[in-house]
C-alpha positions in Angstrom: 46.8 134.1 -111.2 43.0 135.0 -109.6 39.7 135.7 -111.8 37.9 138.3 -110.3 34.6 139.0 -111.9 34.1 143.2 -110.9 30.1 143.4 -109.9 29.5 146.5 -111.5 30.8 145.7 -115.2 30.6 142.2 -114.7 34.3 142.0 -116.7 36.7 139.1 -115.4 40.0 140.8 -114.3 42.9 139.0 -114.2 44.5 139.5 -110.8 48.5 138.1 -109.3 48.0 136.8 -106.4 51.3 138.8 -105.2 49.5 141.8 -104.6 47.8 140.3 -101.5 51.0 140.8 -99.8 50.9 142.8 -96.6 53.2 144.9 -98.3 53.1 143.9 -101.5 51.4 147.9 -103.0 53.5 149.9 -101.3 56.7 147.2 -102.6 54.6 148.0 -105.8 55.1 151.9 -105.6 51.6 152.9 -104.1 52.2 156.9 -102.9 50.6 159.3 -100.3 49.0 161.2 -103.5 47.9 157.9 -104.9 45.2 157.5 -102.1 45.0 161.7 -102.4 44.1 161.3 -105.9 41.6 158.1 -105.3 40.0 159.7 -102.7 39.6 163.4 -104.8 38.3 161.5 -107.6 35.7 159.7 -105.4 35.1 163.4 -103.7 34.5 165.1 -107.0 33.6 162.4 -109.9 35.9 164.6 -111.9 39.2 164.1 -112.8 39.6 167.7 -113.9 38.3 168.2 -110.4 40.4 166.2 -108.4 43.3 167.8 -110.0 42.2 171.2 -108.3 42.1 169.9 -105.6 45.4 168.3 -105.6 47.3 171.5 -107.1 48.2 169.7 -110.3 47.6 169.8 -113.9 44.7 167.3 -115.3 47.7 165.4 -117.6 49.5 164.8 -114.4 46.3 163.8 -112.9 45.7 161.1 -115.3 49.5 159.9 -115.5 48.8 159.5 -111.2 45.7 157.2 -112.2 47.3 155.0 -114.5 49.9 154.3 -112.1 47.7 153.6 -109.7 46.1 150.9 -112.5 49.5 149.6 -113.2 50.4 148.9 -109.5 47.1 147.4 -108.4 46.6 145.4 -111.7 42.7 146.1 -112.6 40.8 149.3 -113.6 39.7 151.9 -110.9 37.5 154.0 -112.6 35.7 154.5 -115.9 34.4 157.2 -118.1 30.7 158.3 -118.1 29.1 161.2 -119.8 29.6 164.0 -116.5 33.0 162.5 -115.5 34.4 159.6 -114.2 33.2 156.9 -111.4 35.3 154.7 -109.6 34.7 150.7 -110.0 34.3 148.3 -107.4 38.0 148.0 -106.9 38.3 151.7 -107.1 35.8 152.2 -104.4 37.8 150.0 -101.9 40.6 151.4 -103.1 39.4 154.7 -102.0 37.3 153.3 -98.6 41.0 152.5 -97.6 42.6 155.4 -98.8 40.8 157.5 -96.6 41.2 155.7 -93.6 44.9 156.1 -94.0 44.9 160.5 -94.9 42.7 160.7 -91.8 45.1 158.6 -89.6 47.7 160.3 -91.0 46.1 163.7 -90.1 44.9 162.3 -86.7 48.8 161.6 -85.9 49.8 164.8 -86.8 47.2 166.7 -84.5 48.4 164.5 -81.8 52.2 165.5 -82.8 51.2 169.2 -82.7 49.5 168.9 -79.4 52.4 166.9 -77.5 54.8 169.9 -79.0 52.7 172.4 -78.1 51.2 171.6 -74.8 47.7 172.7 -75.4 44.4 171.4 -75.9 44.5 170.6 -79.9 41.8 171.2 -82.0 38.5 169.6 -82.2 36.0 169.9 -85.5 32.6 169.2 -84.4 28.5 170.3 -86.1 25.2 170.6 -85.0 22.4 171.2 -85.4 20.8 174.5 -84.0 19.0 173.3 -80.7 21.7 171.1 -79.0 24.7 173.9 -80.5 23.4 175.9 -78.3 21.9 174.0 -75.0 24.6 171.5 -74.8 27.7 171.8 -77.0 28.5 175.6 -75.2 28.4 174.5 -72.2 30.5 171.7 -72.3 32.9 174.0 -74.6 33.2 176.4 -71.0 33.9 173.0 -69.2 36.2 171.6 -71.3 38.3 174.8 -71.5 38.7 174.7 -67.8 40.8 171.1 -68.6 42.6 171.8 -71.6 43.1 175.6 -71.9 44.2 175.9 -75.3 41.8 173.7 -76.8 40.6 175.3 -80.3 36.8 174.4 -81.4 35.4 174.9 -84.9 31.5 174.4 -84.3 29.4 174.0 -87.9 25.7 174.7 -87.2 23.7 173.5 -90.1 21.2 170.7 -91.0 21.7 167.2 -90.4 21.8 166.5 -94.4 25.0 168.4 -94.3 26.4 167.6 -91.6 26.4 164.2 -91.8 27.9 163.8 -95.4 30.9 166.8 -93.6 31.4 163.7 -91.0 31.8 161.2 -93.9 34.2 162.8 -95.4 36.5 163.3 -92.1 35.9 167.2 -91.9 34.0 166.3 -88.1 35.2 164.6 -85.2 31.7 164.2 -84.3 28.5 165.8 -85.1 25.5 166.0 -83.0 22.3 165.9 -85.9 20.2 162.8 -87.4 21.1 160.2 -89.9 19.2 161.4 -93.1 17.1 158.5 -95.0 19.2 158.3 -97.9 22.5 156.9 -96.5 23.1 153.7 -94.4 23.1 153.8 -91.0 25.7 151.0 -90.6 28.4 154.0 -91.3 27.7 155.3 -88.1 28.1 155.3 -84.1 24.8 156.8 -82.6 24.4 157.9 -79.2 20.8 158.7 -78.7 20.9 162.2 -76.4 17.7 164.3 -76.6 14.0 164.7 -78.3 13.4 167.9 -79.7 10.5 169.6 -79.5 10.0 172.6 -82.0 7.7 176.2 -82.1 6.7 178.9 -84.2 7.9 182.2 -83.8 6.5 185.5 -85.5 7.6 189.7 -85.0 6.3 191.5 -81.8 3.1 193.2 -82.9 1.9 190.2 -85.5 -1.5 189.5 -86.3 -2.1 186.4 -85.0 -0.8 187.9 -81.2 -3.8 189.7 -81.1 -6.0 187.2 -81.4 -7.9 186.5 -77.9 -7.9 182.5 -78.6 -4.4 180.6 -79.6 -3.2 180.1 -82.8 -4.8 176.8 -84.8 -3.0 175.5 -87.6 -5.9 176.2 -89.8 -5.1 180.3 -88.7 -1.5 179.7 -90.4 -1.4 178.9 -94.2 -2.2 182.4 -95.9 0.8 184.3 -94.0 4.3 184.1 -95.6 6.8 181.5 -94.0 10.2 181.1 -93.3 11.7 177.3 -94.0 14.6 175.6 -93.8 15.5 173.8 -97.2 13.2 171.4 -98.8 13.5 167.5 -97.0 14.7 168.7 -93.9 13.7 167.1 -90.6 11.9 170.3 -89.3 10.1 171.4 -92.4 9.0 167.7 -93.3 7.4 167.5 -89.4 5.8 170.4 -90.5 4.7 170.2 -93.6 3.4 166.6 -92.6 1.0 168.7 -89.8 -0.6 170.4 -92.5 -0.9 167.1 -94.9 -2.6 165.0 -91.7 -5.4 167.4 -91.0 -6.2 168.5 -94.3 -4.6 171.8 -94.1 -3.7 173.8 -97.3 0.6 174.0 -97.3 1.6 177.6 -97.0 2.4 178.9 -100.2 4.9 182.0 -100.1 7.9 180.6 -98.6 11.7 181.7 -98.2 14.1 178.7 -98.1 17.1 179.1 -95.7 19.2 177.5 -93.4 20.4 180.8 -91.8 19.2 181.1 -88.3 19.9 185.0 -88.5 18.2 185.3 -91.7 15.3 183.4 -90.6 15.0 186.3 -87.8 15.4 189.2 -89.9 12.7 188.1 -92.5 10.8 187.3 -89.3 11.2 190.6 -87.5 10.5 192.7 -90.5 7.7 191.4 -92.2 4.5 188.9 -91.2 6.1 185.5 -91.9 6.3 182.9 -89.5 9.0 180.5 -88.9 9.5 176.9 -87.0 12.4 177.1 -84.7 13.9 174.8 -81.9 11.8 175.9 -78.7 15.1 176.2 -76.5 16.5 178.5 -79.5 13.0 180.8 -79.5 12.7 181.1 -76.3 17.1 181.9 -76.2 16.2 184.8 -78.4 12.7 186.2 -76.9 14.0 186.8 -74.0 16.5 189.0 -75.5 15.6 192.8 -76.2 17.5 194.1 -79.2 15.7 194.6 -82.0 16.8 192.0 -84.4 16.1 189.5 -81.7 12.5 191.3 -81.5 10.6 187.5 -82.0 8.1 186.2 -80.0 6.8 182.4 -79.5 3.5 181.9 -81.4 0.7 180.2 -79.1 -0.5 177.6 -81.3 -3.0 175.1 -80.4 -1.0 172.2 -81.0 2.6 170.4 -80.7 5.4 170.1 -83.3 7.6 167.2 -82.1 10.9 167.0 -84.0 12.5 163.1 -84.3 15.2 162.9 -81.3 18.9 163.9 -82.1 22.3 161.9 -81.2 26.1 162.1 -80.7 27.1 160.2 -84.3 30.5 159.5 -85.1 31.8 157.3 -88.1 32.5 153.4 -87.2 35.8 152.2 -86.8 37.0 156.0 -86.6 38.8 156.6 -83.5 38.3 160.0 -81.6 41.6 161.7 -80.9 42.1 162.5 -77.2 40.4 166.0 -77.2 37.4 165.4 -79.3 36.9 162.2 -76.8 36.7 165.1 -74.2 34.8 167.1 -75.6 32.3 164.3 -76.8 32.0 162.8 -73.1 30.8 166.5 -71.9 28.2 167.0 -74.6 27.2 163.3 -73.7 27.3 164.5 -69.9 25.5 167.5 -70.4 22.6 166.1 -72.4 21.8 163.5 -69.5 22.3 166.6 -67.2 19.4 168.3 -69.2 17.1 165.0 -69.3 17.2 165.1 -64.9 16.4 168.4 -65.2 
C-alpha cells in the first residue's frame, strides 16, 4: 500500500500499488466513456454538463464517475458551489484521457483516408492576416497533391483559437499564445510580423484633410474593435495610453471581419485591420468592400504570429502537408 498526499486537498489517499501495472486499469475495467466522461467533466466543470455532452442522463453520469473512483482507488473530483472540479488525480486522469480520444480519432482519420483514397481532412485557425496571405495559397497547392483533401479553416482571435487547439478541435493554428496560458503546452514556429492599419468609408472626414491623419485627429470618431484584451486592440489602445491620447469612447466590439466593414462603410467609425487584409479589400469595388486605408502619421506594429501546434501531439499525414506549405509560403513572403 502507497500514501499519496493529493496537493490540492492535502488529504493522504491510500493507494495499491497494483494499479501501477501497465495494464493493471484497463484489467480493472477502465472504458472508452470513462476517459469520455473525465475529459467532459474537465471541458464543462459540470457534471450535468458532461452528461449532455455524452447523450446520457446525469444519474448515469454520476454512476460512470464512481466507477471510475472505484477502479482507480482515490477521488477525481469534488463538489464546489458552480459544479464540480477535478483533483489532482482527476486532472491526470483526464491529461491522459485526452491523449488517448484524440489518438483514437487520429487512427480513424487515417483508416478513412487509406479506404477512401483521398486527401482526409485537416482542421486548422487563424487569424485574419495569415488566413488569407498564406494559408489559401498553400490550400491551392496542397490540392494539386492530395485532391480530395477537405479543409475547415476557423478565422478568429488567437484567445480562441488557441484554447480550440487545446482541446484537439485544430491540427494546427496559425495565431499567438495569449498571456494567460503556459507556453510549455505548445510547439511555435515563428513565421511572420504583422503590421496593422486603419481603415475608414470612401468619402470620410479625415480623407479630406490635406495633411495625414495624427492620432490626436482619431479619438472623437466612433470605432470598430475587436473584443476587449485582444492583440490588436491592446497595440492600439497602448498608442493612445503612450502619448497621452484620450481612448476613443464609442466603440462596437466584434470579431466579425464583415461586420467590422459594414459598420465601417456605413457610418464614420474607424477600424484597425491587418494591412494585407485592408489593402485585399480596397482594391476591391463592390460596395460593401467600399473602405479605404487611413493615412495616419504613425505605425501600428502587431507582435509577430507562428505555426503552434500542441507538444507531444503528432500531426496526421495531411495536416503535416498542409503545415509544411503554410511554413513554406510564409518564408516565400519574407524573400519577397
Amino acid at each position: 500500500m502507497a500514501f499519496i498526499s493529493d496537493p490540492q486537498t492535502h488529504a493522504h489517499v491510500d493507494i495499491p500499488t497494483d494499479i501501477f501495472g501497465d495494464d493493471a486499469l484497463l484489467r480493472s475495467g477502465l472504458k472508452l466513456n470513462h476517459l469520455r466522461m473525465i475529459v467532459a467533466i474537465e471541458d464543462s466543470g459540470q457534471i450535468s454538463a458532461a452528461a449532455e455532452v455524452l447523450n446520457i442522463s446525469q444519474p448515469a453520469a454520476s454512476r460512470i464517475l464512481s466507477e471510475m473512483e472505484s477502479i482507480v482507488k482515490t477521488p477525481l473530483y469534488e463538489r464546489v458551489a458552480r459544479g464540480v472540479v477535478l483533483t489532482t488525480f482527476g486532472l491526470a486522469l483526464a491529461r491522459r484521457a485526452r491523449k488517448i480520444m484524440l489518438e483514437l480519432r487520429e487512427a480513424g482519420r487515417e483508416i478513412a483516408e487509406l479506404k477512401t483514397g483521398k486527401g482526409g481532412a485537416v482542421f486548422i485557425g487563424a487569424v485574419t492576416a495569415p488566413a488569407m496571405s498564406l494559408v489559401v495559397p498553400a490550400i491551392k497547392r496542397v490540392r494539386s497533391a492530395l485532391p480530395g483533401i477537405e479543409v475547415t479553416i476557423q478565422v478568429e482571435t488567437s484567445n480562441v483559437l488557441t484554447r480550440e487547439l487545446l482541446a484537439a478541435r485544430h491540427d494546427f493554428i496559425i495565431s499567438r499564445i495569449p498571456d494567460d496560458l503556459n507556453p510549455r503546452l505548445f510547439q511555435v514556429q515563428e513565421i511572420g510580423v504583422e503590421k496593422a492599419c486603419l481603415i475608414v468609408r470612401g468619402g470620410h472626414p479625415l480623407l479630406k484633410k490635406k495633411k495625414v491623419a495624427t492620432l490626436e485627429d482619431l479619438p472623437r470618431y466612433d470605432w470598430v474593435f475587436q473584443p476587449p484584451g485582444t492583440l490588436l486592440r491592446r497595440t492600439i489602445e497602448d498608442l493612445f495610453l503612450s502619448r497621452g491620447v484620450p481612448l476613443p469612447e464609442n466603440i462596437v466590439n466584434t470579431s466579425s471581419l464583415l461586420l467590422t466593414c459594414a459598420t465601417v462603410c456605413q457610418t464614420d467609425a474607424i477600424a484597425p485591420i491587418a494591412l494585407g487584409v485592408a489593402q485585399f479589400l480596397a482594391t476591391h469595388k463592390s460596395k460593401a468592400s467600399d473602405v479605404r486605408v487611413l493615412p495616419i502619421d504613425f505605425d501600428i506594429n502587431v507582435r509577430p504570429y507562428s505555426l503552434i501546434t500542441v507538444k507531444e501531439r503528432a500531426l496526421p499525414p495531411s495536416a503535416r502537408l498542409l503545415y509544411d506549405l503554410v511554413l513554406a509560403e510564409s518564408k516565400k513572403a519574407a524573400a519577397s
